[in-house]
N, C-alpha and C positions, 0 to 999 in steps of 0.2 A: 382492463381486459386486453391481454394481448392477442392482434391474430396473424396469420399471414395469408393474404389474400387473391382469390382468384382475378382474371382482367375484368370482370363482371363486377365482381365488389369493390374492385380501385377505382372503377368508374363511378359508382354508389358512393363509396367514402369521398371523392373530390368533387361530386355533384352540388354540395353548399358553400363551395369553397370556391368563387367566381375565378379569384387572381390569379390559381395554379399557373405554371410557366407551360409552354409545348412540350419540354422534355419531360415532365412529371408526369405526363398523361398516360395512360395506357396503350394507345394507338402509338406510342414515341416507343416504349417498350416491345410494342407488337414488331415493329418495323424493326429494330436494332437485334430483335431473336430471330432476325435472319441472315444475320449476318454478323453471326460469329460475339454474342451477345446473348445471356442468361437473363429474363428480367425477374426477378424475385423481389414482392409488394408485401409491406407492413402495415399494420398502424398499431399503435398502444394510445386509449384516450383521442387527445385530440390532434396527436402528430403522427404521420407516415411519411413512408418512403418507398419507392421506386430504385430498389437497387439493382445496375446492371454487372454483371458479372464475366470477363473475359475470361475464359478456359488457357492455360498455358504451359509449359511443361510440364512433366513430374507432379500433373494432377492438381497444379497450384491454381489458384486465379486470382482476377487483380478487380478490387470490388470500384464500384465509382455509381456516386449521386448526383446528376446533371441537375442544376437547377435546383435543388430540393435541401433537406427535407420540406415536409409541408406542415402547418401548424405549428404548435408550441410546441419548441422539442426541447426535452431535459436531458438530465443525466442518465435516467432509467432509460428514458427512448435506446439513447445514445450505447448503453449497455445489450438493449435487445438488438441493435445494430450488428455490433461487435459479437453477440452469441450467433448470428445467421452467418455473416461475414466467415468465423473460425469453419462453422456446420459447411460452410463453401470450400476452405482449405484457401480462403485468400490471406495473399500475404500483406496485402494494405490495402485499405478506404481510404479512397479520393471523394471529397463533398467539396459542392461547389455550390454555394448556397444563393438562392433567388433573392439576393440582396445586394444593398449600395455600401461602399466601401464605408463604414462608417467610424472613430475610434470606442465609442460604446459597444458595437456591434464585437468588433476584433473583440474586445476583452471580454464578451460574453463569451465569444468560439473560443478562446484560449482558458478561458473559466472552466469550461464542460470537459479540456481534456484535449482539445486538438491543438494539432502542429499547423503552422502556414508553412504550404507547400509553394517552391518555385516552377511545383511544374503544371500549370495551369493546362486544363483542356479546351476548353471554349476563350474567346476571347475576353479580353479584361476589360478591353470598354467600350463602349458603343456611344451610337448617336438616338435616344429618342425623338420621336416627330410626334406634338399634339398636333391632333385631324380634325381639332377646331369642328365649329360647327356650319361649314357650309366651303366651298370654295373657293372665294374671295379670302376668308380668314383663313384658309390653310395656304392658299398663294402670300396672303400676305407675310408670312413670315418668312419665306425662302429668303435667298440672294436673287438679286437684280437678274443677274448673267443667268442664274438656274432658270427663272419663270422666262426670261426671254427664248432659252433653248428650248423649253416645253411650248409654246409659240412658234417658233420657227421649226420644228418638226408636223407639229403640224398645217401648218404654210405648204410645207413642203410634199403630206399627203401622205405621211405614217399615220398608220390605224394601230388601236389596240385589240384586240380579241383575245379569248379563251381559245387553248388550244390543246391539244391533245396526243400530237405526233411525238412520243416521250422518247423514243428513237432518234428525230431531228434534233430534239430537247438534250440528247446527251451530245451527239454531233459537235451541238455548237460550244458544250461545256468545254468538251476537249480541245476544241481550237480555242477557246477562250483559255483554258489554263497552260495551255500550251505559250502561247502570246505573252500571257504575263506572269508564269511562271509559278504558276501555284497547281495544288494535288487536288485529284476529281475522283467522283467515287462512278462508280461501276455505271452500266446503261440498267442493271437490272435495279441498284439503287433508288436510281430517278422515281424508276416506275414504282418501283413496293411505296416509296413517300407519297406519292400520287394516289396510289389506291390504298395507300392507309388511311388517308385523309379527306379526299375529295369527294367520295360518298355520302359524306357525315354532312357539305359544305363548308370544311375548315381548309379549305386548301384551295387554291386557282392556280396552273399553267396560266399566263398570257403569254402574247405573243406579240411583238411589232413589226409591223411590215409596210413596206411600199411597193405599191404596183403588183401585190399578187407575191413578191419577195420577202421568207422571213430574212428579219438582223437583229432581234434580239429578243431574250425571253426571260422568265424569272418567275420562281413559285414561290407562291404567298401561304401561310400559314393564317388560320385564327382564332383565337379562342378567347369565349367571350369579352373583355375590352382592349384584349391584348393583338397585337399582329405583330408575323415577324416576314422579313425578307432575307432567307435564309442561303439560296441556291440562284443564279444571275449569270446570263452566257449575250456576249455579244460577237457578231461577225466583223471581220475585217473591212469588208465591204462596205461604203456607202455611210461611214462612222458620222460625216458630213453631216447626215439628216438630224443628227441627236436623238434617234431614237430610244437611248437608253433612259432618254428624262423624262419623254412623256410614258411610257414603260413604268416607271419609278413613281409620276403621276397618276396614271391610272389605276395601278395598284395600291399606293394610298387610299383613292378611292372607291374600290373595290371592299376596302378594309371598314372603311366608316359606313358604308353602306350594310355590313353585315356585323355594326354593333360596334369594331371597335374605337375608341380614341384613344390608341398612342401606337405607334409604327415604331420598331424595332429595327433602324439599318445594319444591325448586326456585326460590327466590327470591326474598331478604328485602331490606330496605332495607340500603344501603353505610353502616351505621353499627356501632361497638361494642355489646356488649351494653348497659352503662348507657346510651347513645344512644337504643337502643331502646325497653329499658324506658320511660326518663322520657318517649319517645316515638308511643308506641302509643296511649295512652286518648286524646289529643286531636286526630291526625295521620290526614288519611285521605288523602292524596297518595301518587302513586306505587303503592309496592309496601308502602306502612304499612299501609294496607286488610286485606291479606293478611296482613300479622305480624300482627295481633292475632289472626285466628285459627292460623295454622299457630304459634305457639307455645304451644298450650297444648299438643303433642303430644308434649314431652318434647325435641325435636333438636338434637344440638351443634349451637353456629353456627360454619360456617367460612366465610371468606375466602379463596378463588380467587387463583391467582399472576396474575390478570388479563390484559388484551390488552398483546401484544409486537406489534413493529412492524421488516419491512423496507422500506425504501422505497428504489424503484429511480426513480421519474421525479418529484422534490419538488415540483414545481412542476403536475403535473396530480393528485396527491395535497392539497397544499392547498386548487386548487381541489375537488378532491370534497368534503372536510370541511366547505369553506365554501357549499358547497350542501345539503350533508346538513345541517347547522345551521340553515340557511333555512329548509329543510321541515319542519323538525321544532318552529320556533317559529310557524310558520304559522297 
């Protein structure tokens, strides 16, 4: 049976299905149809999808599956994809599918008909963290230096708390991306993420501070054994305290307390571990910045089956790539 589904039913269809990623969700959909973002929901059997859809000139749009699809998906799925997809007027499907780089895997996605694409949207690898069952065993797997800064912050008399000034929360984003040189999304963003999620309790603002001072903040996501750390702003000020580790700490455990085991640091440079390592002490490009600290936290690193590719109109798809390329050397 094929359907295509309201956010009431996509929530009903992924209810038996614990692993779903955050971006397959409906409340992920909710949030992204505000901002310039179509989200239109499948399933046939036992697979679906969450397709978002960007409106672009001359009525075309450019279709994309974060994380997904979900369940077993074949050829047929794959097909009812491609008939929504056309009924959109997109000119290519980006899937980025909630899985580990595998070569079984690739030759399944290449099986069904898709291309590997170079143009990934989400990051290709990250760092997992098991939250272990108590916190002795999730300390015990950090670095030396990491559980020492979580120690010495609080020595020092940073506090964690929930907070909810999403105003101050963008504030700090922008001087944080400003600093180190990376793109922030809107003040009104912040919030729609926050009240998309935070009512349900899959979502936390914290906040670090000393003395009544925030320096750093960071919203957590969670869904059932999964948590991600998606959004992270730090002040210039007062860096000395290390508040962004006990921040990092507390939000961990914020995560196992509300079910999950495995923390998603969301991010690392598209390289092997030796890559990394030999990479980190001299490299501040990118998402290097960020490895040196999210590895002292202890998390496997995995690699992502990465962005898959249909393309239905080749020729108004090159040119998007070759404009997207333009701006982005700009």
């Amino acid at each position: 049976m094929t359907l295509e589904l309201s956010a009431a039913d996509w929530r009903a269809f992924l209810e038996p299905r614990p692993d779903v990623h955050l971006l397959q969700t409906a409340a992920w959909g909710e949030l992204k149809a505000q901002f310039g973002w179509r989200a239109i929901r499948a399933a046939q059997g036992d697979a679906g999808a969450q397709i978002l859809f960007r409106k672009l000139p001359l009525g075309l749009t450019l279709a994309y599956i974060p994380k997904g699809p979900v369940g077993s998906w074949s050829s047929d799925f794959l097909a009812l994809l491609d008939g929504i997809c056309r009924s959109q007027k997109a000119f290519a499907l980006i899937i980025e599918p909630d899985a580990e780089d595998e070569p079984t895997r690739r030759n399944v996605l290449a099986g069904l008909g898709l291309t590997e694409s170079r143009h990934g949207i989400q990051p290709r690898r990250t760092l997992l963290v098991s939250l272990g069952q108590d916190d002795e065993e999730l300390l015990a797997h950090m670095a030396q230096k990491t559980r020492y800064n979580i120690r010495l912050a609080e020595r020092k008399g940073v506090a964690v708390r929930p907070w909810d000034d999403l105003a101050g929360f963008s504030r700090m984003m922008d001087e944080t991306g400003a600093r180190d040189r990376f793109g922030v999304h809107s003040p009104s963003y912040y919030r729609a993420a926050y009240e998309a999620f935070h009512p349900a309790g899959e979502c936390e603002l914290l906040m670090a501070e000393a003395g009544g001072r925030p320096l750093a903040a960071l919203m957590v996501f969670a869904q059932d054994a999964r948590a991600w750390y998606l959004y992270g702003a730090s002040l210039s000020r007062e860096r000395n305290l290390m508040p962004t580790y006990l921040l990092q700490w507390e939000a961990m455990r914020w995560a196992r307390r509300h079910g999950c085991s495995t923390y998603d640091l969301w991010g690392v440079p598209d390289a092997d571990a030796e890559a990394l390592e030999a990479g980190f002490p001299s490299r501040q490009d990118g998402l290097w910045g960020v490895y040196r600290f999210k590895r002292g936290f202890g998390g496997r690193l995995v690699r992502s089956a990465g962005a898959w590719e249909r393309v239905y109109i080749p020729l108004v798809y090159r040119l998007y790539r070759a404009l997207s390329a333009r701006r982005l050397s700009d």
